[in-house]
Every structure is written in structure tokens, then in C-alpha cells.
N, C-alpha and C positions, 0 to 999 in steps of 0.2 A: 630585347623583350621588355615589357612595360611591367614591371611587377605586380602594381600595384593600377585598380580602376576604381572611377565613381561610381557606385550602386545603380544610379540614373542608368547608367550605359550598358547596363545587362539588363538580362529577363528569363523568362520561367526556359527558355533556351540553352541557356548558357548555363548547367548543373557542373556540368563538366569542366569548365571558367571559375567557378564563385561556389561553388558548392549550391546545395538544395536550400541554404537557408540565403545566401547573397542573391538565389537567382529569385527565390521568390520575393524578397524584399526589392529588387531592382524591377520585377514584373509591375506590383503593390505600386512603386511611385511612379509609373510609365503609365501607369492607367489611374492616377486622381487620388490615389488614397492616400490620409493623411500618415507616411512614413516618417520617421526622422530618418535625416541625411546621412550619409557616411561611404565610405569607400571600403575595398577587398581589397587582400593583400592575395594575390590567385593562388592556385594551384599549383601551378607550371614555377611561381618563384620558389614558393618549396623544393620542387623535383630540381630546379636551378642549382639551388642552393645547398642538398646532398650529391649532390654529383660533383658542384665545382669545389667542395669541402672535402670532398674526396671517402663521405662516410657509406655513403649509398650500399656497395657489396659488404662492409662492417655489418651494418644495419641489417639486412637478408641472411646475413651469416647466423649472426644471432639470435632469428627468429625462427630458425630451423630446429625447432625442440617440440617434444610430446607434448600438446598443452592441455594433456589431461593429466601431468606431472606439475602439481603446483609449485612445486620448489622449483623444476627447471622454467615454466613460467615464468614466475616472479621473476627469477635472474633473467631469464632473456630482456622482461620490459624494464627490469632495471637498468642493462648493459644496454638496451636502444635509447631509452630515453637521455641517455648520460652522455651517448654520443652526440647527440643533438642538439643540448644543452651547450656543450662543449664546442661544437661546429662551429668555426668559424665562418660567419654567416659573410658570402660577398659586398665589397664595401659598395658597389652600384645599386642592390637589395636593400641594404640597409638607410642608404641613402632616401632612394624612392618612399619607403615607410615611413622616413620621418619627415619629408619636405608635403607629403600629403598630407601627413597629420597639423603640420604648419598652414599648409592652405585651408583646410578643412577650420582650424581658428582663425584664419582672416576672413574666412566666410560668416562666421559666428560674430567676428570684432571683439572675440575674446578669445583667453585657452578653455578651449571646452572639457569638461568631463564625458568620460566615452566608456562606451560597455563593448570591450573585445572577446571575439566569442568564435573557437574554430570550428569548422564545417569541413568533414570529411566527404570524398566522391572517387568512386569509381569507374574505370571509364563504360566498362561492359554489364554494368545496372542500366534494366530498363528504367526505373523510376527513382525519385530518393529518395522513398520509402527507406534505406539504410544509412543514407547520408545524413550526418548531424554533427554534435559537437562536443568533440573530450571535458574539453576545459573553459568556463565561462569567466572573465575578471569584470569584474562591475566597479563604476566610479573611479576608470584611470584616467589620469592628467599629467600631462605633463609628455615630451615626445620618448623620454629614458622608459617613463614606464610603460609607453603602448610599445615599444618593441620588445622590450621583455615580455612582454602579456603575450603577445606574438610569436615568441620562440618557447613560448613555456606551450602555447594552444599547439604548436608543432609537434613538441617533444610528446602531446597527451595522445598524439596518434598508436603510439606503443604500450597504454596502458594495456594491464596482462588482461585484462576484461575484453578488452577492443580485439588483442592477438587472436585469443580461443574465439573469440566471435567471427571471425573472419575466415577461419579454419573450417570454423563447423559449418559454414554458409559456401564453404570452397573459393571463396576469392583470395587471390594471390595477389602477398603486402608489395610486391613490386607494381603492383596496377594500380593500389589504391595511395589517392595527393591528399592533399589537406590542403581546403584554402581558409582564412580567416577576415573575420568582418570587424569593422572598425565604427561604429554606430556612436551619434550622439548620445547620451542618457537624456532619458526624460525624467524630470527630479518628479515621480507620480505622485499626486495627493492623492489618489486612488488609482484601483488597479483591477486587471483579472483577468478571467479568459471567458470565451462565450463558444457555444456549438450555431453553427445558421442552420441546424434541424437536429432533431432529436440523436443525441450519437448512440440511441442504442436499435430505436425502431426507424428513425428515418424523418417520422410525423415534421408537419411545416410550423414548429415553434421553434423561435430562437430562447437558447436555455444560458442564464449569462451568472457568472459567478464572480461578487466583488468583493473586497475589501481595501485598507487603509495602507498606504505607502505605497512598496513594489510588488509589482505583481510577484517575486520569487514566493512569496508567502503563500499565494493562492496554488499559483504550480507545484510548489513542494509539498503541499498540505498541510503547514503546519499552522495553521488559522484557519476557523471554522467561518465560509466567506457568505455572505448575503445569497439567496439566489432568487432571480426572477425567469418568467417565464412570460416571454411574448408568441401572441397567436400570429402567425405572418397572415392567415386569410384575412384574417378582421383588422390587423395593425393594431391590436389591443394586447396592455398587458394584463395576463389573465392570473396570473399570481405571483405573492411575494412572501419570500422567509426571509424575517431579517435573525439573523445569529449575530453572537457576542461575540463581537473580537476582541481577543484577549491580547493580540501581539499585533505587532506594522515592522515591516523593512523597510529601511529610512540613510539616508545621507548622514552624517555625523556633520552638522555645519561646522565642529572647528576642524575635525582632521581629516573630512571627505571621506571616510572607508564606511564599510556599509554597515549597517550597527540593527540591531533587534530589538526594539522598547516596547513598552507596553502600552497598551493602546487607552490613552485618556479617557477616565471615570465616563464624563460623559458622550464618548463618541462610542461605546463598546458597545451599546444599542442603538445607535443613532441609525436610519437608511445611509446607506455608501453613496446612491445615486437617484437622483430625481428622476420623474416623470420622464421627463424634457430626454435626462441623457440616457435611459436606459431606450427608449423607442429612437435616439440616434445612431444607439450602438445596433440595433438589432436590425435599423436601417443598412446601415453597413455593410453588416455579417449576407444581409439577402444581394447586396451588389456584390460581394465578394465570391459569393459561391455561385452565382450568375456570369461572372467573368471566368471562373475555373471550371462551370460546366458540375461541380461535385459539391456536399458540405465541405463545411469548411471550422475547422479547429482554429481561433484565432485571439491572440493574446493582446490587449488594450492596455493604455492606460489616458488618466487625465491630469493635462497638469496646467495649472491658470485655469481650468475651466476647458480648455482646448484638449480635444479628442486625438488619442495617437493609437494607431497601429502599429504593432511590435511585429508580426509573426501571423503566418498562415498556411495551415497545413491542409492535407487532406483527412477528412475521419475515415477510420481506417472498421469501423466497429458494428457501422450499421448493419441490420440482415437486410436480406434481397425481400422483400414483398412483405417484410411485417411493419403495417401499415398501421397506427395506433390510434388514427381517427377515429377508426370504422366505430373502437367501445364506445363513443358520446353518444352516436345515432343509436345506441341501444337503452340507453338510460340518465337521464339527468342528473348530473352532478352538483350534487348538494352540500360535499365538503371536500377543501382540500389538505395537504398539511404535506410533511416531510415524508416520503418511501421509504420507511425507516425497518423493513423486513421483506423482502418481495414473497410472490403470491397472490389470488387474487380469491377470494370465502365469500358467499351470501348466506346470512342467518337473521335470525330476530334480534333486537339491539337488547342490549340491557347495564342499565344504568350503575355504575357501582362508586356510591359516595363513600365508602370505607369496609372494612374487614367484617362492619354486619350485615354486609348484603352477598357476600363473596358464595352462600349455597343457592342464590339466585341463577348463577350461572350453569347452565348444562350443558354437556357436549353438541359444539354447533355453535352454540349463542355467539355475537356480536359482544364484547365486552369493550363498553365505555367509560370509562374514567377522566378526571383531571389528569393525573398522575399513576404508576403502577410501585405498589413497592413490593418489598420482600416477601412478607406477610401473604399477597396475593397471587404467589407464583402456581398454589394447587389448583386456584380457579381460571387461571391465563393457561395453565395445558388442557384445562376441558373446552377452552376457546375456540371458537371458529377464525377471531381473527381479532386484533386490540385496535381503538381507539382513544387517542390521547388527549387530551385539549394544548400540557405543555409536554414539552423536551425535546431533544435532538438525536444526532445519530448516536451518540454513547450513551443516553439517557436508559434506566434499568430497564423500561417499556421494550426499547428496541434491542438491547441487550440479550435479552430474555425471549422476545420474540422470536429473534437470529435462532436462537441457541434451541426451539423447540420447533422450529421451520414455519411460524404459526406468523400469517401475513398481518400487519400492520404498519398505520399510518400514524405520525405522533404531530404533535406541535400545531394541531389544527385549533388553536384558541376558544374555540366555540363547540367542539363535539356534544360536551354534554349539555349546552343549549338548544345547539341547531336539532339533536336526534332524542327519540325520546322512547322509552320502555317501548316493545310491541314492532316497533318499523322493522320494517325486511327491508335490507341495505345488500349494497354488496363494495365489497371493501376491495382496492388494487394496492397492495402493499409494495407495488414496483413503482409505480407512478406516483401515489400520495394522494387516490383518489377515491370519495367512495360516493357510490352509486346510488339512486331510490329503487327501489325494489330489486329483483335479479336482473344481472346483466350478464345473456349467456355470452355477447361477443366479445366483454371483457376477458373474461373465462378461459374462452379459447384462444385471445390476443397474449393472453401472459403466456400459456402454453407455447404459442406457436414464438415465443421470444426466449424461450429455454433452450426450446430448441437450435433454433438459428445462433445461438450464445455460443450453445454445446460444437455444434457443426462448425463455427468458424472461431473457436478458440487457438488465439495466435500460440505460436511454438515459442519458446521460451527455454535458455538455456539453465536457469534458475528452476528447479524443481517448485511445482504447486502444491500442497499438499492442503490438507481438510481436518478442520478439529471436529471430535464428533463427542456429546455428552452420552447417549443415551442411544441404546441398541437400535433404539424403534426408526432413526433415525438415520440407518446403514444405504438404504435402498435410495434416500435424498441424496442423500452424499456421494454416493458414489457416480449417480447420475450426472454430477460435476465435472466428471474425467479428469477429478483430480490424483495426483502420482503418487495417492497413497495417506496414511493418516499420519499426521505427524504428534497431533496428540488425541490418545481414549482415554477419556477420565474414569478408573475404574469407582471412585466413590460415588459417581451419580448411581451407577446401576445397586451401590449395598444403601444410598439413604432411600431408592426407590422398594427397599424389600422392607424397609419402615423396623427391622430388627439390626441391633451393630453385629459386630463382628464376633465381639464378646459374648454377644447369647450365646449365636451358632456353640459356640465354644465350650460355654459352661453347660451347655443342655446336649451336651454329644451330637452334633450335627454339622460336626465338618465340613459331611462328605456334598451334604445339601449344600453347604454353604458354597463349597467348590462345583458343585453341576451347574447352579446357577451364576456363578463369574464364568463359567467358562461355556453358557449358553450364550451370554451379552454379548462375551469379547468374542467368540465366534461366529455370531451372525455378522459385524463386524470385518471378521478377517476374511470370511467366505466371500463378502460383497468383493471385496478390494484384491482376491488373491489371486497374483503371487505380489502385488504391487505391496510394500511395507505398511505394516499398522504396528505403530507404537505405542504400547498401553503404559501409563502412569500409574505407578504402584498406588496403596492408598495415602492420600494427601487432604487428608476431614481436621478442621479445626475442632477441638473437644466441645466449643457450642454448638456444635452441629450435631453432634450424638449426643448430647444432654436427655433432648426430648423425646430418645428413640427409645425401645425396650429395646434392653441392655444396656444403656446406658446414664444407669441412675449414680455409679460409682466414679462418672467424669468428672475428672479434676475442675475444680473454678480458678480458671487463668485470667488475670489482670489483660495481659493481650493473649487470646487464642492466635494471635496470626503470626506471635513469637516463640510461642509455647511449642506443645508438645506433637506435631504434625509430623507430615513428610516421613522420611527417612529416620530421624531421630524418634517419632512412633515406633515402625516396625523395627530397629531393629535393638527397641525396649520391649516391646510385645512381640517377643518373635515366634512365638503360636502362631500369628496373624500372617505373618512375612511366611512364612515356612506352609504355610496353606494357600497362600497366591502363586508361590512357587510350585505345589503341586500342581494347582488352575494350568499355570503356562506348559508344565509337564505334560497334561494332558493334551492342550491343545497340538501341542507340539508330535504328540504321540497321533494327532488324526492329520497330521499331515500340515498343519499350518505352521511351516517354519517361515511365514512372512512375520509373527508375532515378535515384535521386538519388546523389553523391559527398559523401562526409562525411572530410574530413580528421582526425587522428588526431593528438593530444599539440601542437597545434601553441600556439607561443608568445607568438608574434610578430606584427604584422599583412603584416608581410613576408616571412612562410613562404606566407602565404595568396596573398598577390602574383604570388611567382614560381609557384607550383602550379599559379594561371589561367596564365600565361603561358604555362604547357608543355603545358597542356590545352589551348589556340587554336593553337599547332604543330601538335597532333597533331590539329587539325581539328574540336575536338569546339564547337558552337553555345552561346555559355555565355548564350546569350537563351533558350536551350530547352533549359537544363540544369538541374539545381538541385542547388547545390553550399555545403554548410556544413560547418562545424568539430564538433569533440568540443572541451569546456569541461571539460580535465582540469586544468589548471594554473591557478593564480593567477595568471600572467603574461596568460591567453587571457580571463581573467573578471577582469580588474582594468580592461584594456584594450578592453574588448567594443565600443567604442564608434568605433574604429577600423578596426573588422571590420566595423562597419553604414554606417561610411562607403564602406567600400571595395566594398559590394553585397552583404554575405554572403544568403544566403536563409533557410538555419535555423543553430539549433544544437543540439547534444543535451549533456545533462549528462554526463562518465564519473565518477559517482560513489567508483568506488573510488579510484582516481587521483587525482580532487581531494583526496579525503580524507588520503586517507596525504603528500600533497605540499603541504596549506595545515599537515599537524600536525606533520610529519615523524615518520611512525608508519611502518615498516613493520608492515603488517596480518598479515605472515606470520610475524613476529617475536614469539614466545610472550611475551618477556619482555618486550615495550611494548606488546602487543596490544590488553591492558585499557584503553589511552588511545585505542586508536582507534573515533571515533562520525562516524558524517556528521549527527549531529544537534547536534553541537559550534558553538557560536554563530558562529564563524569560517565554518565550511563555510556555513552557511544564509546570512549575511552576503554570502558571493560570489555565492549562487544568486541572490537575492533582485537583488543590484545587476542582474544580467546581464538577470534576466528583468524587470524595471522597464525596463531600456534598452532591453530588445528588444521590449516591448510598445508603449513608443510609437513605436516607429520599423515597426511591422508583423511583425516580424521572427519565423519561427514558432522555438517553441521545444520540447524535449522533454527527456527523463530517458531514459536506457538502463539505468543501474548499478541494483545490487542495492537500495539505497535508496527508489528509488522502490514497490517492492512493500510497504514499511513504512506502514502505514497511520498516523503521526506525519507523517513525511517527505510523504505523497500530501496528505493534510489541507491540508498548512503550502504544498506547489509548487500545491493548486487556489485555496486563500487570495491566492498574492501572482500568482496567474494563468495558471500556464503553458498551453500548446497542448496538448500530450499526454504522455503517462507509456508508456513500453514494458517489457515485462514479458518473464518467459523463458514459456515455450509452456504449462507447468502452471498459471501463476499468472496469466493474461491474466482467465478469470471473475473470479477474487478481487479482483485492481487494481480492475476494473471495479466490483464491487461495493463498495469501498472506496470507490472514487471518488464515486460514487454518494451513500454515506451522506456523504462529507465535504460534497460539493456540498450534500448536504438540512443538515447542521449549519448548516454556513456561511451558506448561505440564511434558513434558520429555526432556529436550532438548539436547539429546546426538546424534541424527542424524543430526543438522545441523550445530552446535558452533561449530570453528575452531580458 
């Protein structure tokens, strides 16, 4: 048997041979496209190689465990992979591997650097939609290291992620090989990925996204990449955002391993790609999906100037017949800019140069600005819809928009030039486009894209879930079909009653105070029930209630964001704690035991203590409650384990919070900003220990913070396991589809490593 073939000598055939990701790169270089060279280590040497090692029935023995038991999990993919590792691989197998990887540098006339990457396949899959790759090594050299890379990509076939997945999909691990791909590196000076048509409607623009090094940066999301968009009917590109790259993935020239730098003063604005190469690549993307009959999902890079194709998949995301041309023929488009809240509003425009035009705006209005800030968030909810001149997708504009379902387009340079007092516009906050006067086919084109989102939201063994601010906001949300809420901010709904807590309090008005938390939280719970809503106690920094009647007696805090909030509020004001507790009694008393309590900043396992205590006062069943923390502190996730003695039920990550308090970054602080990442080995270090401990103790876990929308960050929390990811109300499909592709990497991941 030949272990080991040249990529050349397959094709889109042979899935079964080479896996989905060998066969479509051997498809790729049989029909003209610029591939780098490299050979498969197949399928069948694997299957060889536990049979003639003798581990094969070990390996099935082992896998025969509950894998809705994370303890027994984890041990089984520990005791598989260990076998594997340990197997002594056939010396003819090993042979083959290393005398190709020798030919493969006589072909070069050097030792090459090679990016080893396994590709998992089954034989009774119609397509490889499942087929992909565990474990990715980038920039090995050398023949010791590409076979290690080789039996470590074997050994990722038993990761405990890959086993439950398999289970739940019902294929059986004796069916399922692993072959692995042995590819030159392309050392990129730029990188990305591009769709050959719209991957959510379908529409004939190629949509291409770049930036600086290796592509991993753009796939993983953790650099904000350039994006253009070419029209295929006209071969024109029709627009361009260039974003700040902060970061590049890069070669280390003295020691070859792959390194993260920061991307030089001057290139962090600079375009990624010229004229010239963007209408090459997008030339490309239209032969590529012309030879496969489908769009096409395809990862690039350029290095010398010389165009390479990594990778090409099918998109999997398009709807059936929503066709997103049709909205041009309905009205001219006069701006464009970033889709920075989807939705689609037509109003009169209106101009707002600062905080003294903000009672210009009326419900409906068109609200224009350079920028949106704090100050501005009472006249952005009387909005029909924002326009920006700058920012991007985290910018407070879209931020804010997200968070009030209120469509808008940011980073359009020119809005408050091009538009002006009086125009009726109509705004597509999906696309980043906005209209001269009404455009009812825009209208109904966002609509009928909700829909088909909703309708073919992939299944995902990672729970979705939905942050929701603000009651009004139940009936969007839930229209997500997402699996429940993972976090309701109870303080939007007491700064929306414009009195604190403390009035209620000093002016005998509890019981008012309690009808209306528990009108919020149950419009709310009713949308989503029985599916979980987790409400966060209150969490108001004392400048927040400064300005509120009742709150002329708040303390003046150096940092409110260290002071006197969360947890260590109520259960200093325990009036307050001891009255939200009746709220959930109540609710709980009409029937909605979906309402879970999710404590806030807490530190200690002794905050957690006393909270139950004053929650059995006030009557509340903590057998029929379900009551966990936010893991905003090092002190709550270094400790986690004290919290699962003491019976916690869940936790949820608060992403920003940990972040800025394991870095000591304020995130709002321009001049240390650039140090703040939740992808900072530290922050993943905490998550990681938390959700390890909490998975073998049963314990559910989830993410709230901005972080988890990061397709890096959702990859690396479905890798080490967590329960669910919640997302704000626009971004709940995306997660989902994130999640999705991470689950099929991690599983198989030979359809999307490059």
C-alpha cells in the first residue's frame, strides 16, 4: 500500500483517499489554479498503522463512554490519544513520510518549511461538509518534525470535542480515518479569505477580506482585515474599507515558529491590496466557483507579489432565492460604509454636530453624525436608524446600535457631507448601504434575509444564546431562535425608570419598584420560555446613579468600575438585594422557573454564601432556582472550585471585566487601550482553568462579553468545551455560524486550516 501521494494525483474524488481538504487542493492544482505543492499522508496509512500497532480495538474500547459525561470524555480522548501517540508507527509508514518529505525538498532545491494539517473522512458521508482538520502545525521543517506533526494530527482525531461530535451526528469512530496534508508554506506578505458571491444572500459580488502576514489572523479573527467588494457583472470594485491592523502572523526569521507582532506604525492604515490584485483575486474566486458548479469559501495568500490559493470550500450560508440585487433597482445608492447593526429604516436625515442639536432628533429621524458618543445614546433610541462618517464594528455607534436593534451603517467618511437636513434616505444596516429616498425592495430584501438566516440556522452542539438590554427588545430576540438568554441586564430596565433604587426605598414604594422588575424580566422570560433567561442582579457603577433622583447621596469614586458595584453593592445595601429577590419570587410564583440569578463581580466564595442566605429569607426555593456567578475577576476564576463546592449551577464569562482586571488595562483609556486583548494568554489561562473545573464537576458554563462574538475567542471556548456562547441580538446567526464552522474545524478540520 503506498502511504503517502502527491496532492497532483487526487481530486475532488478521492475525499475518501485524502480527506475533503487533500482532495479539493489536488482538484485546485489539476485544473490551473495557483496551489502550493505538497503531498497526503492518506487515510488507509492511518487505518495501517492502528491495526498493524495492534491499538485499533484499545482505541474503540475506549471510546465506548457517555459523552455527555465530561469526566468520562475527557478520559476516554485522553486514553485514545495517548494510545496513538505511543503506537508504534510501521517502519515502511514512516519510511514513506519522510523520503516524500525529502523529495518534496529536492523539488524545492531546498529544505522547505511546510504547513501539516489533518483532514478527517468518513466513508458513509455524502459530502465533506464534516470532513476537516483536529490539529494544524505551521512552519515545520525539517523530516523529525513533519512526522511528529503527523502523528500528533492522528492522535487530534480523539479530541473529546471531535468524540461527542461524532456521537451526536451517529457516525461510528471505527468508520471514521484521518488522512493528513503535507503543504509547502507560503511565507504571505498578505493574506485572507474571499466569498465568489455574497455568503449570506447569494448577490454576484465577490466579498474579499485582507490583511498583513498569514492568513491565520484573518480566519481566526483576531485582526480587524481590509474589506473590498467587487461587482462580478461590471468586473468593478465597488467598494473599499480599509481598517487598522493592529497585529500580522509572521515567520520568526531566526527561529522559523510562527510569532504575532504588531503590525508597523505605518502599514496599520496602509490598503493590503491594490487595484491590480484585488480584481485578480476576485477573478479567481469567479473560475473557482464556475469549476465547482457552487460559491465558493476561499482562503489566499500573496507572497513576492505571486497570487496563491490555500483552500476552497463550499458556502454553506447562502438562502435559496434572496437575491440582494433586486434593492439597487429600487433606489440609488448614495453611501456606503461598514453594516455595523443590521436592519433596514427610511426617515428624514438629520445632522447632529454635538449634544446641542441631540432634541432635533424625533422618533424615525435618520441620525447623522461624524461620531456617536455617550452623551447621545437618548437621541440614538428615538432613531430610525445612525449614520456615521467614522468607526467600526466595536465603535460606541455600532455598539449601541446592536444593543437597541436600531439599524446602522458606520465608517462611511463622508455621511455628513454627502447627506444633509431634510433627505428621506433609507438606511440597510445589513449591507452598509444607504438609499435616496424609500426603497420598499430594500425593506423587504432584509426581511426576507432574516428569515432564510432563521430557517437555515445550522445545528450546533455549543449552545446560542442572546444578551438582551432592555425588555422592549424580547420579541427581536427571541426571533433569533436563540437557546435562551444568557445575560438580562437588570440595571438598563431601573436607569430606564430615571429614579434609583434608593428612592423606591426611602419613599415606601418597594412593591412599585418590584412590579416593574418583574414586568421587564417577564416579558422577557415569557418570550423565551421554558428555554433559560438569566438575569444579572444589579451591576450600576455609582456614576450612573449620580444623576438619577435618588441618587444625590452616591458616593464620588476615583474608579466607579472598582468601587462599589456588582455584588459587593447588594450585599452592602441589602434592602435592594432582598427586593430583587422578592422580583424573582414573584416571577417564579407565575410559573417561570426558566428565570435563572446570575450574581455580578463577585469575588469571593463568600459573597456567593451570604447571597444564598438572603435568598432562603426572602423565601426563594434554591432546589428550584438556578443561581450562578459572572467570572469577571481573577479572584472568582482562580477560585472556581470553591464555588462548585458550594453548589454553584452555572457561570458565565464577563469578558470585558476579566480582561481589563487580569491586565490592569483600562479598555476606555486611549492611552493603554492598545494593550488591552481577551486573547492575552493570561485572560485564556483563567477561562480555560474555569471551564476544565467546571466541566468535570457538571457545572454549565457560558460567555456573555464581547469576546465571545470573536471567531478566535468562540474557536479556542468550543476547543476547551464550554456549554454555550451568548451574543447581543444582531450577532446571535453569526456566533452560531461561527460556532458551527469552529465545531466542523475542530472535529475534522481539513476544510478550513490554511
Amino acid at each position: 500500500m503506498t502511504a503517502v501521494v502527491w496532492l497532483e494525483e487526487v481530486g475532488k474524488d478521492d475525499v475518501s483517499v485524502v480527506g475533503g481538504k487533500g482532495a479539493s487542493l489536488g482538484e485546485m492544482i489539476n485544473v490551473g489554479a495557483p496551489v502550493p505543492g505538497g503531498f497526503a499522508v492518506t487515510a488507509q496509512a492511518y487505518r495501517d498503522f492502528i491495526n498493524r500497532s495492534g491499538i485499533a480495538d484499545d482505541i474503540f474500547e475506549a471510546l465506548k463512554v457517555d459523552v455527555n459525561d465530561p469526566a468520562a470524555l475527557n478520559e476516554a480522548a485522553d486514553k485514545a490519544k495517548k494510545l496513538v501517540l505511543a503506537g508504534k508507527v510501521p517502519k515502511d509508514i514512516e519510511k514513506d513520510i519522510r523520503n516524500r518529505y525529502q523529495e518534496m525538498c529536492k523539488r524545492e532545491g531546498k529544505e522547505v518549511f511546510v504547513a501539516v494539517r489533518s483532514s478527517a473522512t468518513a466513508e458513509d458521508l455524502p459530502d465533506a461538509s464534516f470532513a476537516g482538520q483536529q490539529e494544524t502545525f505551521l512552519n515545520m521543517k525539517g523530516e523529525d518534525q513533519v512526522f511528529e506533526a503527523v502523528r500528533k494530527c492522528w492522535a487530534s482525531l480523539y479530541g473529546a470535542r471531535a468524540i461527542f461530535y461524532r456521537v451526536e451526528q451517529g457516525f461510528e469512530h471505527e468508520k471514521v480515518n484521518i488522512s493528513v496534508t503535507v503543504q509547502k508554506m507560503v511565507k504571505s506578505e498578505k493574506s485572507g479569505v474571499m466569498f465568489s458571491s455574497h455568503p449570506s444572500t447569494g448577490e454576484p459580488e465577490v466579498i474579499i477580506e485582507a490583511a498583513w502576514g498569514l492568513g491565520e489572523s484573518v480566519v481566526s479573527g483576531s485582526v480587524s482585515p481590509d474589506n473590498y467588494v467587487v461587482d462580478r457583472t461590471n468586473k468593478k470594485i465597488q467598494n473599499k474599507f480599509i481598517a487598522s491592523k493592529e497585529i500580522m502572523i509572521v515567520r520568526d526569521e531566526k527561529t522559523g515558529e510562527t510569532v504575532t507582532k504588531k503590525v508597523p506604525a505605518d502599514m496599520k492604515e496602509k490598503l493590503v491590496l491594490s487595484d491590480e490584485e484585488i480584481l485578480k483575486l476576485a477573478a479567481q474566486a469567479e473560475v473557482l466557483e464556475k469549476h465547482y458548479g457552487i460559491p465558493q469559501d476561499i482562503e489566499w495568500a500573496f507572497e513576492n507579489g505571486k497570487m496563491f490559493i490555500l483552500q476552497s470550500r463550499p458556502i454553506t450560508t447562502i438562502g435559496n432565492g434572496a437575491k440582494a440585487a433586486e434593492s439597487d433597482q429600487g433606489g440609488k445608492v448614495i453611501l456606503t460604509g461598514l453594516g455595523a447593526s443590521p436592519g433596514v429604516a427610511t426617515g428624514v436625515v438629520k445632522i447632529v454636530t454635538g449634544p446641542e442639536n441631540l432634541d432635533k432628533i424625533t422618533k424615525g429621524d435618520i441620525m447623522v453624525t461624524v461620531m456617536t458618543t455617550p452623551d447621545m445614546v437618548p437621541a440614538m433610541e428615538r432613531a430610525g436608524a445612525i449614520v456615521t462618517d467614522e468607526g467600526g464594528m466595536t465603535c460606541h455607534a455600532a455598539i449601541v446600535s446592536r444593543e437597541l436593534g436600531c439599524p446602522a451603517v458606520v465608517g462611511t467618511k463622508k455621511g455628513t457631507k454627502t447627506l444633509s437636513d431634510g433627505m428621506l434616505i433609507t438606511v440597510d444596516g445589513g449591507k452598509g448601504k444607504v438609499y435616496e429616498g424609500s426603497v420598499k425592495k430594500a425593506k423587504e430584501e432584509a426581511s426576507a434575509r432574516t428569515v432564510v438566516a432563521v430557517a437555515n440556522k445550522p445545528i450546533t452542539a455549543t449552545e446560542i444564546k442572546v444578551n438582551v438590554s432592555m425588555p422592549e427588545a424580547a420579541e427581536q430576540a427571541a426571533a433569533t431562535m436563540a437557546d435562551g438568554v444568557g445575560l438580562l441586564r437588570i440595571e438598563h430596565m431601573i436607569l430606564g425608570l430615571g429614579k434609583t433604587p434608593r428612592y423606591y426605598i426611602n419613599a415606601g414604594k418597594e412593591e412599585e419598584y418590584i412590579d416593574e422588575l418583574v414586568k421587564g424580566v417577564r416579558t422577557v422570560a415569557e418570550a423565551f420560555y421554558p428555554k433559560p433567561v438569566w438575569v444579572r442582579t444589579l451591576d450600576a457603577p455609582t456614576d450612573e446613579f449620580r444623576g438619577m433622583e435618588g441618587g444625590e447621596n452616591e458616593p464620588h469614586e476615583h474608579n466607579p468600575m472598582l468601587g462599589w458595584r456588582g455584588i459587593r453593592r447588594d450585599l452592602t445595601d441589602t434592602e435592594h438585594f432582598r427586593i430583587e429577590m422578592r422580583a424573582f419570587k414573584k416571577l417564579h410564583e407565575m410559573g417561570l422557573t426558566n428565570v435563572g440569578i446570575m450574581l455580578p463581580l463577585v469575588q469571593h466564595v463568600s459573597e456567593f454564601r451570604r447571597a444564598k442566605a438572603l435568598m432562603v429569607e426572602e423565601g426563594l426555593d434554591l432546589e428550584k432556582t438556578d443561581v450562578g456567578i459572572m467570572v469577571e475577576t481573577p479572584g472568582a476564576a482562580l477560585t472556581i472550585e470553591d464555588f462548585i463546592e458550594d453548589g454553584i449551577d452555572f457561570i458565565s464569562f464577563g469578558t470585558n471585566d476579566l480582561t481589563q482586571y487580569t491586565l490592569a488595562v483600562d479598555r476606555n483609556n486611549e492611552n493603554v487601550a492598545d494593550l488591552y486583548s481577551e486573547l492575552h494568554p493570561a485572560v485564556l489561562t483563567l477561562i480555560e482553568y474555569v471551564i476544565e473545573r467546571c466541566n468535570k464537576a457538571g457545572v454549565t458554563t457560558s460567555i456573555c462579553g464581547q469576546a465571545g462574538s470573536y471567531p478566535e475567542m468562540a474557536k479556542r471556548l468550543v476547543e476547551i468545551g464550554i456549554t454555550s456562547i451568548s451574543a447581543n441580538i444582531d450577532a446571535v446567526a453569526t456566533v452560531r455560524e461561527t460556532v458551527a464552522r469552529a465545531e466542523k474545524i475542530i472535529m475534522l478540520r481539513a476544510l478550513r486550516e490554511e
